[in-house]
C-alpha positions as CSV (number, residue, x, y, z in Angstrom):
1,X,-43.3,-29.3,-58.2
2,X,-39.6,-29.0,-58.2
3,X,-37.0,-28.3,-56.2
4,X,-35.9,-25.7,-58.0
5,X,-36.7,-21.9,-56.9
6,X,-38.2,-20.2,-59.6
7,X,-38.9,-16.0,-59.7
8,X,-42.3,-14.4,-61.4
9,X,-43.3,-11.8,-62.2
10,X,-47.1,-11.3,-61.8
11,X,-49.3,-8.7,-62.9
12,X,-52.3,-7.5,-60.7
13,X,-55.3,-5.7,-61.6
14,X,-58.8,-4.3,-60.0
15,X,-61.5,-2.4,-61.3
16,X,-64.4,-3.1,-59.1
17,X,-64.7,-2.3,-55.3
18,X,-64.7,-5.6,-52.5
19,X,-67.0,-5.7,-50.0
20,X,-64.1,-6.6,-47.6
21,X,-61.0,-4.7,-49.1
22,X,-62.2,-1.5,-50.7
23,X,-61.5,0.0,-53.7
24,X,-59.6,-1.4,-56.4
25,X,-56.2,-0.1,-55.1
26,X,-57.0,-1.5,-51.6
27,X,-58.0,-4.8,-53.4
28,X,-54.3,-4.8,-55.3
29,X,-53.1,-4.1,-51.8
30,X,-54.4,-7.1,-50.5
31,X,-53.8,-9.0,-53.0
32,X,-49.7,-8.4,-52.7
33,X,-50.6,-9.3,-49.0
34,X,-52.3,-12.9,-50.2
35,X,-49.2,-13.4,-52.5
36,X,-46.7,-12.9,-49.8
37,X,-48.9,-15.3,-48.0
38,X,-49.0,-18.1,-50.6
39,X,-45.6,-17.7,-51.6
40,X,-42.2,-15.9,-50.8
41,X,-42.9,-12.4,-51.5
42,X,-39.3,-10.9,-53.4
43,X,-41.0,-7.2,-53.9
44,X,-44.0,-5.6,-55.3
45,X,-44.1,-2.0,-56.8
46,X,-46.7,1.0,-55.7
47,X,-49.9,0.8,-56.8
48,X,-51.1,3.1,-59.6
49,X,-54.3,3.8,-61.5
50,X,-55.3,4.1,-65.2
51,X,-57.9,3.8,-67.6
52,X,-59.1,0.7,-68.9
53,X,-58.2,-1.0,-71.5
54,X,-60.7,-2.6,-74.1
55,X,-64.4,-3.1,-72.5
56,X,-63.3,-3.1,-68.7
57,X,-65.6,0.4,-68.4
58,X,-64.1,1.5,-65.1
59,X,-60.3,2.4,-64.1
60,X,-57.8,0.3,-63.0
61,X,-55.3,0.1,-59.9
62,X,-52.2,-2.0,-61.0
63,X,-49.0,-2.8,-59.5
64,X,-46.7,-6.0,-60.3
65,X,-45.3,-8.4,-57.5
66,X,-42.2,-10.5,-57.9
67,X,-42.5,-13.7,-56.1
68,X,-40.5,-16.8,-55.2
69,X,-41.8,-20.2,-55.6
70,X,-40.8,-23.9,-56.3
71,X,-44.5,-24.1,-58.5
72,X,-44.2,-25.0,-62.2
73,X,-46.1,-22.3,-64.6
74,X,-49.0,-24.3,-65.1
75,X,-49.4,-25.0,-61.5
76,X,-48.7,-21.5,-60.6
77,X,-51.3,-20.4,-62.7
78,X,-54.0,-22.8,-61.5
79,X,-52.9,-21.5,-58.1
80,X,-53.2,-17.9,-59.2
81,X,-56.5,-18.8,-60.5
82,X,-57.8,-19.8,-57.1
83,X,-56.8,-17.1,-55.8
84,X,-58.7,-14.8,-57.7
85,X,-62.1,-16.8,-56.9
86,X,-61.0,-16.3,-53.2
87,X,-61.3,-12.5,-54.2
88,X,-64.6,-12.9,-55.7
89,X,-63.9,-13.3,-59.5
90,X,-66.8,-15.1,-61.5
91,X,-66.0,-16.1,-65.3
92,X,-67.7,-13.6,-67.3
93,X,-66.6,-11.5,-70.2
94,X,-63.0,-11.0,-71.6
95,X,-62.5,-7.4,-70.9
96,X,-65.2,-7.1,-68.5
97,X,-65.0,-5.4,-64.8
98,X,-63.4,-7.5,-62.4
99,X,-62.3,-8.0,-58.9
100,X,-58.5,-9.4,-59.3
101,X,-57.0,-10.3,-62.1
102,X,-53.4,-12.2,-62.0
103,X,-51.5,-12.9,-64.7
104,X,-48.2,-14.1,-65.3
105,X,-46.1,-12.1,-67.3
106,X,-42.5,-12.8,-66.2
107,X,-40.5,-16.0,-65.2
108,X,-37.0,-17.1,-64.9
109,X,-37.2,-20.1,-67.0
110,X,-37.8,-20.2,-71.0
111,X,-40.8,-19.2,-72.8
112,X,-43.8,-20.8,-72.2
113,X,-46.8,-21.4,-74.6
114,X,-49.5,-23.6,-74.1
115,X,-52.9,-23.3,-75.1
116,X,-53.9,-21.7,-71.4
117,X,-50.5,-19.8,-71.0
118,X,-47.9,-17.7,-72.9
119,X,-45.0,-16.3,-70.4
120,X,-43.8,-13.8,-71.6
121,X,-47.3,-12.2,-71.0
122,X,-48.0,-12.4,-74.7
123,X,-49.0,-8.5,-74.7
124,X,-46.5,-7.0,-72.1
125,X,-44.8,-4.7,-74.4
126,X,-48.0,-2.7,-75.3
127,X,-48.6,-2.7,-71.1
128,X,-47.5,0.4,-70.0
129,X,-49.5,-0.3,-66.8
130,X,-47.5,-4.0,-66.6
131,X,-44.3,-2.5,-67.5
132,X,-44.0,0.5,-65.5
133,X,-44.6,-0.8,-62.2
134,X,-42.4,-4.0,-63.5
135,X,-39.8,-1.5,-64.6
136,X,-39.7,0.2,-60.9
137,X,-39.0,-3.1,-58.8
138,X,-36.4,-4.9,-61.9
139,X,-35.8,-3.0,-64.5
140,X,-32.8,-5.3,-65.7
141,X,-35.0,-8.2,-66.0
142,X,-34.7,-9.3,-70.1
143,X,-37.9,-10.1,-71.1
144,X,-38.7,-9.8,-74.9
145,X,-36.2,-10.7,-77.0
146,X,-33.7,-9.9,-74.7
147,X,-35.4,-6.2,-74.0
148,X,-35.8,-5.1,-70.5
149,X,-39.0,-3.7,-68.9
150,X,-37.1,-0.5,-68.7
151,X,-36.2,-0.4,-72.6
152,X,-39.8,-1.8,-73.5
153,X,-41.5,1.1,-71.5
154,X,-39.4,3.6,-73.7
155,X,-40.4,2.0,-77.1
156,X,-44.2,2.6,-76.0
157,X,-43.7,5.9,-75.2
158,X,-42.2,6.8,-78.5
159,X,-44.6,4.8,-80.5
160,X,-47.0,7.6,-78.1
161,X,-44.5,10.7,-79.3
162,X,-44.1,9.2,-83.0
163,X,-47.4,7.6,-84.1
């Protein structure tokens, strides 16, 4: 840990119901609630749902949280990572259903890439459901190569529009 204050960016996800919070989107919302816990909270966007992506079967709620923290990446991720057991998260498959899923997609700090962790989210420009909810809460934050979420969202919809 430093003393330095770093901000992230971090990507939530649910597609399975909790016994305690609900639905998906009431899992994201308590999830934002767990992060403002752990750390200092900056702001988090609105939920929204969409299909899933790859094998995941059933729908998504997503929203993204910006959050303040003295944590390092790696430690922030083993932190995120405990987190999502405390929601009920097993190892399983890749794309499978799951409870919570956190990832880091944003810091302040330079690129990271280790074998357990690439930030920038190493697919966050073909997110739409990453960058549209990151777009709403800082959509001047550079991200890659200098693009903002706001500019990356609009080169996915015209790769939709111009195939």
């Amino acid at each position: 840990m430093s003393d330095a204050i770093h901000l992230y960016a971090i990507a939530i996800g649910s597609n399975r119901r909790h016994v305690r919070h609900g639905p998906p989107a009431g899992v994201v919302a308590a999830a934002v609630a767990a992060l403002d816990q752990e750390f200092d909270l900056f702001d988090a966007s609105t939920i929204i749902g969409n299909a899933a992506v790859g094998g995941a079967g059933r729908d998504f709620a997503n929203a993204v949280a910006l959050v303040e923290s003295r944590l390092d990446p790696p430690a922030m991720l083993t932190t995120l990572k405990k987190l999502e057991r405390a929601f009920g998260r097993r190892a399983g498959k890749r794309w499978g259903a799951r409870v919570l899923d956190l990832d880091i997609v944003a810091w302040d700090g330079p690129p990271v890439r280790t074998r357990r962790l690439q930030i920038p989210h190493p697919r966050l420009s073909e997110r739409p459901f990453v960058l549209a909810p990151l777009a709403s809460i800082a959509p001047h934050w550079r991200l890659d190569g200098g693009a903002t979420a706001t500019h990356l969202l609009a080169r996915i919809g015209k790769r939709h529009l111009y195939p």
